[in-house]
N, C-alpha and C positions, 0 to 999 in steps of 0.2 A: 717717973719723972712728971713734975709738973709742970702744966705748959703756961707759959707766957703769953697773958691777952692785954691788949691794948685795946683803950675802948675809946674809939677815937669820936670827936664832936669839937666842932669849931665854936660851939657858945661857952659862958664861964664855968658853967655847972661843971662841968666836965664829966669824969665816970659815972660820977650819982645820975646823969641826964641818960647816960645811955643805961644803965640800972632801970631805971623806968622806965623808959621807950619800952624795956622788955616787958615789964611788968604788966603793962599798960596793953599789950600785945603788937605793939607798933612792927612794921616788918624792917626788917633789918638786913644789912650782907655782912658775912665776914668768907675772908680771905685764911685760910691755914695751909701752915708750911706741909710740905711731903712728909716728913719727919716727928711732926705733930708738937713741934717743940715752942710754936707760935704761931700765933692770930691776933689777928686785926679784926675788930669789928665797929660797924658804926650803921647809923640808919638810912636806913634807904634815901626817902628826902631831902639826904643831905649829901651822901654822895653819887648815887643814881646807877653805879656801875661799877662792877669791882674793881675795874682799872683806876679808874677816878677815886676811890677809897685807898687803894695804894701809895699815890701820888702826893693825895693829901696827909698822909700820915705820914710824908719824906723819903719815900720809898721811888723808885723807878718802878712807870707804870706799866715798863717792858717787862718785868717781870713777873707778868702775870701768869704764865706758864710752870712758875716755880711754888703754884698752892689750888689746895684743893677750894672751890669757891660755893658758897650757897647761897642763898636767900632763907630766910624765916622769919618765922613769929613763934609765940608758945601753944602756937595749933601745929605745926610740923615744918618741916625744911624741905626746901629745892635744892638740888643738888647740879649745878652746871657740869654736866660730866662732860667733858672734853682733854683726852688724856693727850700729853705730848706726844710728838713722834719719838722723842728720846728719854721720856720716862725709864728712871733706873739703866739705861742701856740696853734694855730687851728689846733684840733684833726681831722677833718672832711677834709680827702683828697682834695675833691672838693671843699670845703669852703674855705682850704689856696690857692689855686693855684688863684680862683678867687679873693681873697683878694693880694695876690703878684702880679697880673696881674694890678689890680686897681690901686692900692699901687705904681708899678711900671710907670705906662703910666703919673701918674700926678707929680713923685718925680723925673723921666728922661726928660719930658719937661721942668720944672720946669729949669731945669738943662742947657738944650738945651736952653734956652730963655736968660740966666744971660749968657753964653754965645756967645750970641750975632747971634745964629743961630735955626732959625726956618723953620725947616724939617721934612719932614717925620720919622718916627721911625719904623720898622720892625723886626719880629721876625723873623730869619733865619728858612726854614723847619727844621732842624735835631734838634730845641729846640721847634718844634709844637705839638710834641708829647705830649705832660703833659698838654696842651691844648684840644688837641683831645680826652682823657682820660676823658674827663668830657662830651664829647656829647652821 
C-alpha cells in the first residue's frame, strides 16, 4: 500500500516548495496515521507544532493522538514518542508502549523512505521515559 502524503505549505508554490525545503535540508514535521496510510508534512517555520500542522491542513488539532509525529531533516528524524493510553486497546501498559514502539519504527520509515530519505530515526531523552518504564 502506498501512503498518502500531503505536503502542506500556505505559499503558491505548493508541493514543489515543500520538495525543496527537503532538499535544501530545512527541518520539517509530519504527522502519520497509525496505520501508515497517511501523512501530512510541512515545514517547521511554518507550522511550528504538530498540532498547528494539523489544523492548518483542515484537520482537527485534537487529533493529534491519532498519528505518529516527528521532526526532520535529510540528516535524521526526531521522533515525539508519546503513545496513547488507548493505543490499539492494549490494556497491558507495557504491552501498548511496546506495540507503539514497533508500530511506530516500521510506519516512520516507511515514511522516511517514500520520502526519498533514509536516516536515522531517534527518540529524543525527555520522550525515553515511557520506554524506561518497562525495564
Amino acid at each position: 500500500m502506498k501512503m498518502r502524503i500531503v505536503k502542506y505549505t500556505s505559499d503558491s508554490g505548493g508541493q514543489s516548495d515543500i520538495d525543496a525545503a527537503i532538499k535544501r535540508g530545512d527541518p520539517m514535521l509530519a504527522v502519520i496515521s497509525f496505520d501508515g496510510s497517511d501523512a501530512i508534512v510541512g515545514q517547521v517555520d511554518e507550522c511550528m507544532e504538530h498540532h498547528i500542522l494539523l489544523s492548518k491542513s483542515g484537520l482537527p488539532s485534537s487529533d493529534i493522538d491519532k498519528y505518529f509525529r516527528i521532526a526532520f531533516d535529510r540528516d535524521g528524524a526526531n521522533w515525539t514518542f508519546a503513545c496513547p493510553p488507548d493505543y490499539k486497546d492494549i490494556p497491558d501498559k507495557a504491552a501498548r508502549i511496546t506495540r507503539f514502539y514497533t508500530d511506530g519504527f516500521t510506519v516512520i520509515s516507511a515514511f522516511m523512505a517514500e520520502m526519498g530519505l533514509l536516516v536515522g530515526l531517534k527518540i529524543p531523552k525527555r520522550y525515553k521515559r515511557h520506554l524506561e518504564m518497562m525495564e
